[in-house]
C-alpha positions as CSV (number, residue, x, y, z in Angstrom):
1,X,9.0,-28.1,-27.8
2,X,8.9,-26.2,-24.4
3,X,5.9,-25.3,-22.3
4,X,6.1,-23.3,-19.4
5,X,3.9,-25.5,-16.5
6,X,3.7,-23.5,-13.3
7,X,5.3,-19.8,-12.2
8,X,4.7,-18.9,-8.4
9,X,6.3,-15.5,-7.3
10,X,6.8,-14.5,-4.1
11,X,8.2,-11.1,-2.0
12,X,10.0,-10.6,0.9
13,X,8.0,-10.1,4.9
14,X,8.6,-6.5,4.8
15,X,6.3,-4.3,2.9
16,X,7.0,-0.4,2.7
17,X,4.1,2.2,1.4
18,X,6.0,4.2,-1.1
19,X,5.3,7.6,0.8
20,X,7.2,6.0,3.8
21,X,10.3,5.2,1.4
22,X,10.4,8.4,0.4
23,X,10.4,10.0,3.7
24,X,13.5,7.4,4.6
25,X,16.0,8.6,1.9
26,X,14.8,12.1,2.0
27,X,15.5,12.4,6.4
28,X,19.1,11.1,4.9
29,X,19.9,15.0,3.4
30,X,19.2,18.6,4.8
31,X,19.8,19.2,0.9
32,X,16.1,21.3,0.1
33,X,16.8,20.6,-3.6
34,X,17.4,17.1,-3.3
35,X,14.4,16.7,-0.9
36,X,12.0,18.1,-3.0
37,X,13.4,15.6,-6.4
38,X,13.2,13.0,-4.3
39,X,9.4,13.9,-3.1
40,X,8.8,14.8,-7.2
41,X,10.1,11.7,-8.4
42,X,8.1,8.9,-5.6
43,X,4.7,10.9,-6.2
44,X,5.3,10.3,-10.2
45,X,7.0,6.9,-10.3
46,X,3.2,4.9,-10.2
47,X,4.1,3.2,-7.6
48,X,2.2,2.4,-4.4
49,X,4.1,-0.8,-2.2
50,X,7.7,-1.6,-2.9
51,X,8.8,-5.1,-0.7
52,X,12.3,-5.6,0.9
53,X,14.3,-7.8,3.1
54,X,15.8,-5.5,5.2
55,X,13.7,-4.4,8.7
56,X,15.6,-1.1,8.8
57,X,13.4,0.7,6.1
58,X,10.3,0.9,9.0
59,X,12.6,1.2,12.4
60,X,14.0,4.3,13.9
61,X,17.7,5.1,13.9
62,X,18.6,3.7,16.8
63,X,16.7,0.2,16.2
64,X,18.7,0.0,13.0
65,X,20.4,-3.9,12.6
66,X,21.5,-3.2,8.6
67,X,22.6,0.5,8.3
68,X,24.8,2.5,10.5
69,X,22.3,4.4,13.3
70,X,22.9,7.9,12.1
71,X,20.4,10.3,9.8
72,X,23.2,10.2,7.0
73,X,23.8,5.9,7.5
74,X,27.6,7.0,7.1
75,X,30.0,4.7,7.1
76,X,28.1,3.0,3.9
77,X,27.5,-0.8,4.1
78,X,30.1,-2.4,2.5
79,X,30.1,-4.9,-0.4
80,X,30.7,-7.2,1.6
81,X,28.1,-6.7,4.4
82,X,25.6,-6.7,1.4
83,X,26.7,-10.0,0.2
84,X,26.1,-11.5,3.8
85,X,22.6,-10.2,3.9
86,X,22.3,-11.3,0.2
87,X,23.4,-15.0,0.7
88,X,21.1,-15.6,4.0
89,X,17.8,-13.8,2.3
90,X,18.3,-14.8,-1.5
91,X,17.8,-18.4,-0.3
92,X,15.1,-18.0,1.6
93,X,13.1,-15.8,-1.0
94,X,13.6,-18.5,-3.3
95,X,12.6,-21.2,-1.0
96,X,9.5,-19.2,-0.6
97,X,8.9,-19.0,-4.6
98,X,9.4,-22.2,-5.5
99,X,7.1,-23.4,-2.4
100,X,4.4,-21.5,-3.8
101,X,4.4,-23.6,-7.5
102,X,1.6,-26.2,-7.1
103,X,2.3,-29.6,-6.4
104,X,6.0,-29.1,-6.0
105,X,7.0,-31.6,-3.6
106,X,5.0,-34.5,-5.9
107,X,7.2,-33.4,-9.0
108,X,10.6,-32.7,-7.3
109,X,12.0,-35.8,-8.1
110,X,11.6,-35.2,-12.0
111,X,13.4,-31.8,-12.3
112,X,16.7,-32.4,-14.9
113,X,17.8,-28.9,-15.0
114,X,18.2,-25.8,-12.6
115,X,18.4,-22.5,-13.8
116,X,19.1,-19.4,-11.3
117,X,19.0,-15.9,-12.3
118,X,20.3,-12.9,-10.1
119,X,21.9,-9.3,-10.5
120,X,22.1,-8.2,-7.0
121,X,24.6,-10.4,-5.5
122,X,26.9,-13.3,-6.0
123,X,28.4,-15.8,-3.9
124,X,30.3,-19.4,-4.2
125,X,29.0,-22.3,-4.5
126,X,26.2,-20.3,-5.6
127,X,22.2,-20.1,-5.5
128,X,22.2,-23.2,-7.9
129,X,24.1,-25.4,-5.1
130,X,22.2,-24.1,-2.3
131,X,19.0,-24.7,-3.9
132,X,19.8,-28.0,-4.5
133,X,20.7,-28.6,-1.2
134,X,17.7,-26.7,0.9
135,X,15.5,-29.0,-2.0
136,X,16.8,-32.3,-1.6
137,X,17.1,-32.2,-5.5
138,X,19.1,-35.2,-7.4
139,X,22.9,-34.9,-7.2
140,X,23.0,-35.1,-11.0
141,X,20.3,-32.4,-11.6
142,X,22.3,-29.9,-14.4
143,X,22.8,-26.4,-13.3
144,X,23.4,-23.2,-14.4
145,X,23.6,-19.6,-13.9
146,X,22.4,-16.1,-15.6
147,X,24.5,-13.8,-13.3
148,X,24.6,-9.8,-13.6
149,X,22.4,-9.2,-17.0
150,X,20.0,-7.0,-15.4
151,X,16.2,-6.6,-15.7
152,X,15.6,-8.9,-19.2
153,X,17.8,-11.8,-17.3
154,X,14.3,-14.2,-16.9
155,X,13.7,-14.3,-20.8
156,X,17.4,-14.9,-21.1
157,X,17.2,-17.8,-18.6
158,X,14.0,-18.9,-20.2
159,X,15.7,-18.9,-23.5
160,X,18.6,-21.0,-22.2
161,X,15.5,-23.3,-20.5
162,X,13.8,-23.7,-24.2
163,X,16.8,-25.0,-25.5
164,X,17.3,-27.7,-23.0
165,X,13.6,-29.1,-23.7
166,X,14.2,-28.9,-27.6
167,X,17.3,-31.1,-27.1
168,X,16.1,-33.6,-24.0
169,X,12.8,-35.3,-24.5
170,X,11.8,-35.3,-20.7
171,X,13.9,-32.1,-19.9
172,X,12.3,-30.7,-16.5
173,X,13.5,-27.3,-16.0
174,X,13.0,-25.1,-12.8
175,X,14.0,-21.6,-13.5
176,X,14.8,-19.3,-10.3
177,X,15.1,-15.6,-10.3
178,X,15.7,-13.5,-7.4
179,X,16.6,-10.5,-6.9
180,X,16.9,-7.8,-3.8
181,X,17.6,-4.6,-5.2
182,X,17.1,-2.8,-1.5
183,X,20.6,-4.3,-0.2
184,X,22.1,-1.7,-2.7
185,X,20.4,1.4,-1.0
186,X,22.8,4.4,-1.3
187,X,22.6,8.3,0.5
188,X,23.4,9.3,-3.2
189,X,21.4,12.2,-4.5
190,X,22.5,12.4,-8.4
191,X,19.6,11.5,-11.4
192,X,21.4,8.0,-11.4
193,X,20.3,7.4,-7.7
194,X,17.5,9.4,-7.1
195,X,15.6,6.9,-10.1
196,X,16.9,3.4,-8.6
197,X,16.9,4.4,-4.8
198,X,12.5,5.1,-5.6
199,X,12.5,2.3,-8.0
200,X,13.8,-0.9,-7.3
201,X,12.4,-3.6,-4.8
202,X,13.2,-6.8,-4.0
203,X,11.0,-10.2,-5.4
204,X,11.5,-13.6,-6.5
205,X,9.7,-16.0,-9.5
206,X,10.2,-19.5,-10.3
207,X,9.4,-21.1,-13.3
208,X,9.1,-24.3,-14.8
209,X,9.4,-25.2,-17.9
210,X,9.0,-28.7,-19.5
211,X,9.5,-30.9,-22.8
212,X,6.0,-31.9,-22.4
213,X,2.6,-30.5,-21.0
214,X,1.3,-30.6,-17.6
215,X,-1.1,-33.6,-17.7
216,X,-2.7,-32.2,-14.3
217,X,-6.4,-31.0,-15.0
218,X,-5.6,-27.8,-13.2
219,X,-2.6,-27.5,-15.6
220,X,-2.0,-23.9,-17.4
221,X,0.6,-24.6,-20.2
222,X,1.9,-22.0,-22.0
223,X,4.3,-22.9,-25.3
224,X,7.4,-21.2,-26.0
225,X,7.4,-20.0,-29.6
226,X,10.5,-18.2,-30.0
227,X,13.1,-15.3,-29.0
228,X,14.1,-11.9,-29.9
229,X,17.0,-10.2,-28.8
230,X,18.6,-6.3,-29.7
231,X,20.8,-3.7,-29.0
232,X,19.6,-0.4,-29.2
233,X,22.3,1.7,-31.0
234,X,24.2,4.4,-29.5
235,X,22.5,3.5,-26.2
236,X,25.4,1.5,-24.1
237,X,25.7,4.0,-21.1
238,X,22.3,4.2,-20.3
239,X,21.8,1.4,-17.9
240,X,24.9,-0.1,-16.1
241,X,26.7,-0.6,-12.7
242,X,29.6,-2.1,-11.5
243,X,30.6,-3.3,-8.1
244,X,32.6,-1.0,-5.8
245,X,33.6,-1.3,-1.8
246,X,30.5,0.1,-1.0
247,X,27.9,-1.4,-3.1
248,X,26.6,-1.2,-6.7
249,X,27.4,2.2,-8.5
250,X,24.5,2.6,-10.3
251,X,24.2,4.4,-14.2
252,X,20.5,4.6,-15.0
253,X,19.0,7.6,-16.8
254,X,15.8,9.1,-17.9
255,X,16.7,8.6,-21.7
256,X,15.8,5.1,-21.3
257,X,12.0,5.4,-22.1
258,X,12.9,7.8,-24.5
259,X,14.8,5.1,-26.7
260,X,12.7,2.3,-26.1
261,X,10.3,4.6,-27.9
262,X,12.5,5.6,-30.2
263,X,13.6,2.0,-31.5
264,X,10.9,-0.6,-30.0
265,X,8.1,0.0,-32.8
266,X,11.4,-0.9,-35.7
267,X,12.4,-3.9,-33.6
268,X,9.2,-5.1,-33.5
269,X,8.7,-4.7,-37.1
270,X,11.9,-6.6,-38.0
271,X,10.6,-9.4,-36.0
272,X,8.0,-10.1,-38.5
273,X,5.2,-10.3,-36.1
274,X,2.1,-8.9,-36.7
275,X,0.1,-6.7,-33.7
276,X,-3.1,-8.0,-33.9
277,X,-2.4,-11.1,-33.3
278,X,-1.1,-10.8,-30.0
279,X,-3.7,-11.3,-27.2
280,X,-1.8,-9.9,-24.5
281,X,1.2,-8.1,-23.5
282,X,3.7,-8.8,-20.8
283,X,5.6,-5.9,-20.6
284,X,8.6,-5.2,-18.1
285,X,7.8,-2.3,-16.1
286,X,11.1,-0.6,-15.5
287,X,9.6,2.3,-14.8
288,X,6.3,4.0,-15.4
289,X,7.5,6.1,-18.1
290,X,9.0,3.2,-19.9
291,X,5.3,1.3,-20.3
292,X,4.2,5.0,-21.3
293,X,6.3,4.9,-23.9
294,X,6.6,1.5,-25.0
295,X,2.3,1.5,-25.4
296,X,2.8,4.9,-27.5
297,X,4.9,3.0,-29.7
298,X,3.2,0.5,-30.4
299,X,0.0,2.2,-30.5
300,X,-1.8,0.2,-27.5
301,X,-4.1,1.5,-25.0
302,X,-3.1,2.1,-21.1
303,X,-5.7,-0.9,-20.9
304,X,-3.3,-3.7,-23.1
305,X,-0.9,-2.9,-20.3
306,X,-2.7,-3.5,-17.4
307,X,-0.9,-6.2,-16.0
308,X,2.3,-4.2,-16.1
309,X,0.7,-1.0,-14.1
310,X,-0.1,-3.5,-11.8
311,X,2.9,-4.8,-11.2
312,X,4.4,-1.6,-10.5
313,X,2.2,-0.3,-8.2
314,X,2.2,-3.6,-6.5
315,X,5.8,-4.2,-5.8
316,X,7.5,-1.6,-7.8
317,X,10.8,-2.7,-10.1
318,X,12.3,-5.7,-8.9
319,X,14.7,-6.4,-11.8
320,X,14.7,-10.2,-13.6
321,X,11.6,-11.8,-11.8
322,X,9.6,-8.5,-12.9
323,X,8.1,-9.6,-15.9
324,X,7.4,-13.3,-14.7
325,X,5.1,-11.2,-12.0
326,X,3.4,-9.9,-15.0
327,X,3.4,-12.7,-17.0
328,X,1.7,-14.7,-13.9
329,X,-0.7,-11.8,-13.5
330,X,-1.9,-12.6,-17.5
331,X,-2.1,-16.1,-16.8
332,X,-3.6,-16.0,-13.8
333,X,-6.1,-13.6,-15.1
334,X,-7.4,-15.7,-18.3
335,X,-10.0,-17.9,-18.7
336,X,-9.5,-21.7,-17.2
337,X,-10.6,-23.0,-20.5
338,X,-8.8,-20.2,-22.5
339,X,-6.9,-21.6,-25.2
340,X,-4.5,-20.4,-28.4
341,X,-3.7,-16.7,-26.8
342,X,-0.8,-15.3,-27.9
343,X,1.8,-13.4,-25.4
344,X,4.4,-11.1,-26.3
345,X,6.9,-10.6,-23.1
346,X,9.7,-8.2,-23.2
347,X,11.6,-7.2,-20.7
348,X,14.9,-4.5,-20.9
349,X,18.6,-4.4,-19.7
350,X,21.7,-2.7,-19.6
351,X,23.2,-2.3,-22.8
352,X,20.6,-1.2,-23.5
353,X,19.4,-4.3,-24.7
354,X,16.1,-5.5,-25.3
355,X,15.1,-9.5,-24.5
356,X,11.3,-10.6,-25.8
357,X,9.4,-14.1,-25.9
358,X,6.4,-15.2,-27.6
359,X,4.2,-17.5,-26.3
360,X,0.8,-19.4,-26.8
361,X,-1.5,-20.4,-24.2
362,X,-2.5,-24.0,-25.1
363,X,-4.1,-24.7,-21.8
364,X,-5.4,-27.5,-19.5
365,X,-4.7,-31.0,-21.3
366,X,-5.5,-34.4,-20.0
367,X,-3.4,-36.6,-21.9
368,X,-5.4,-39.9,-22.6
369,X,-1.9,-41.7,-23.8
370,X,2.1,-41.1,-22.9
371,X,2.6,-40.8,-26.4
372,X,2.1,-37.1,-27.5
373,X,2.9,-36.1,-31.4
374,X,3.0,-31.6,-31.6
375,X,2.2,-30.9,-35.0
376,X,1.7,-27.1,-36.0
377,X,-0.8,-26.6,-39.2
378,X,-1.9,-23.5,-40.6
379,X,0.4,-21.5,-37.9
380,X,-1.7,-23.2,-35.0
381,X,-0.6,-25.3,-32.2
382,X,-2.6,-28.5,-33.4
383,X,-2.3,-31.5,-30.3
384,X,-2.5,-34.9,-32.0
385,X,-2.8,-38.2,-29.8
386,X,-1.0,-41.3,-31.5
């Protein structure tokens, strides 16, 4: 079985009021058209605070260090001047995540696996090495990577992380995503841009997940149960981007909510899984629109997605750690002696493909013996001491 122990998040120095955003990539056009979607578009997207590690975003032109001192920040960046910027900061976000897990330093030494998770940038020997490194973590700790799957990457990397504790009886997993969606900034002005350029932020969460429960008396454990994935049919150029010289090109419409809403109610359904017995739901806000649509649905109130508003307006979309952010927010949010609450997380991606995780909150355990037997009867998570 899998638990997951600890998540910590953590954002970048630089915080940016939304407004101020807006006003940065509309000075970058004398288009009035453009200016006035881009003005639409930040005043409806529900978000208040987006968080990045670039300076530039609050400086004047001429105090620039990132983008070229002009109104139109022509030449663009190149890919490879993002990956520079991505390399130094993705590091260092991460550091700051996994800092932020309680106890870390104590519990180190008894990580077995690493598990990084990014979409915004890609280097060699990658995050996995580094971290190891900047960590001091065993030479033989097992890596691996979930590398350009997009927003639903976490539950992917989670998945892989459930696997490894089903199969190793002490299996110590520390899951890192991190993403920094504001390297890939573009003076584009087409739907595609105009929705990622006011949506995406930049964020970090790291997880662990373990073969046994935290015996700590401040311990949270939260049980994996199991994994959905799907395609949504005739949906495959809705979300995607591939690399060019000067960055990410970016495909992302405003048919995505509309097909989450079209299909997630029938996915759902085919799951098996009944609605009222999930106590809360982590939902991936990829957009405001999206957690519209997706409560609609499913026939939830605004108020069973609370978290996931939060989030947004928080620290906007910040791709794979986005849902972990919620996720915490639920956690942190419940009773310390709240026990046997079911989760639903789901989080979406290009494809477009939808990722979802169901988990029960056992909660604080202090384990009188090192012997632990999981038994489930009658569909509960029953803890039996031998």
């Amino acid at each position: 079985m899998s638990f997951i122990v600890k998540i910590a998040t953590a954002v970048p120095d630089y915080a940016y009021d939304q407004g101020a955003l807006m006003q940065f990539y509309s000075d970058t056009t004398d288009d009035e058209t453009a200016k006035r979607k881009i003005k639409l578009l930040a005043s409806k997207s529900g978000i208040s605070t987006r968080y990045s590690v670039l300076k530039d975003y609050g400086l004047t032109l001429e105090d620039f260090t990132f983008f070229p001192k002009n109104k139109t920040l022509l030449p663009t960046p190149s890919l490879s001047e993002r990956m520079v910027v991505f390399k130094k900061e993705a590091l260092k976000l991460s550091l700051k995540a996994i800092g932020n897990l309680p106890n870390f330093e104590k519990e180190k030494d008894s990580i077995t696996h690493i598990i990084t998770v990014t979409c915004t940038g890609l280097f060699a020997p990658g995050l996995d090495i580094e971290l190891i490194h900047a960590l001091d973590l065993s030479p033989s700790t097992h890596r691996s990577s979930v590398n350009f799957l997009g927003c639903n990457a976490a539950i992917i990397a989670l998945k892989q992380a459930d696997d490894i504790c089903n199969s190793h009886e002490n299996a110590k997993v520390l899951v890192v995503c991190t993403e920094l969606c504001t390297l890939h900034f573009q003076t584009n002005y087409s739907e595609d841009y105009l929705l990622s350029n006011l949506l995406f932020a930049d964020g970090s969460a790291a997880v662990l997940v373990s073969s046994v429960p935290d015996k700590a008396p401040l311990g949270k454990n939260t049980e994996i149960t199991g994994f959905d994935s799907f395609c949504i049919p005739d949906s495959h150029n809705e979300m995607a981007w591939q690399l060019s010289e000067t960055g990410f090109i970016m495909h992302l419409t405003s048919y995505v909510a509309d097909l989450i809403k079209g299909n997630i109610k029938q996915m759902f359904d085919n799951m098996g899984l009944d609605k009222t017995e999930i106590d809360y739901w982590a939902v991936h806000p990829g957009g405001k629109k999206i957690v519209e649509n997706f409560s609609t649905a499913m026939g939830l109130l605004p108020s069973d997605l609370e978290a996931s508003y939060k989030v947004l307006k928080d620290y906007g979309n910040m791709s794979s750690p986005t849902v972990l952010f919620v996720l915490k927010q639920i956690l942190d949010d419940l009773s310390p002696d709240a026990t046997n609450k079911n989760v639903f997380a789901v989080a979406f991606g290009p494809g477009l493909t939808v990722e979802t995780m169901q988990l029960n909150v056992v909660g604080k355990l202090v384990l009188p013996e090192k012997n632990l037997r999981l038994n489930r009867l009658a569909g509960n998570n029953i803890l039996d001491y031998v």
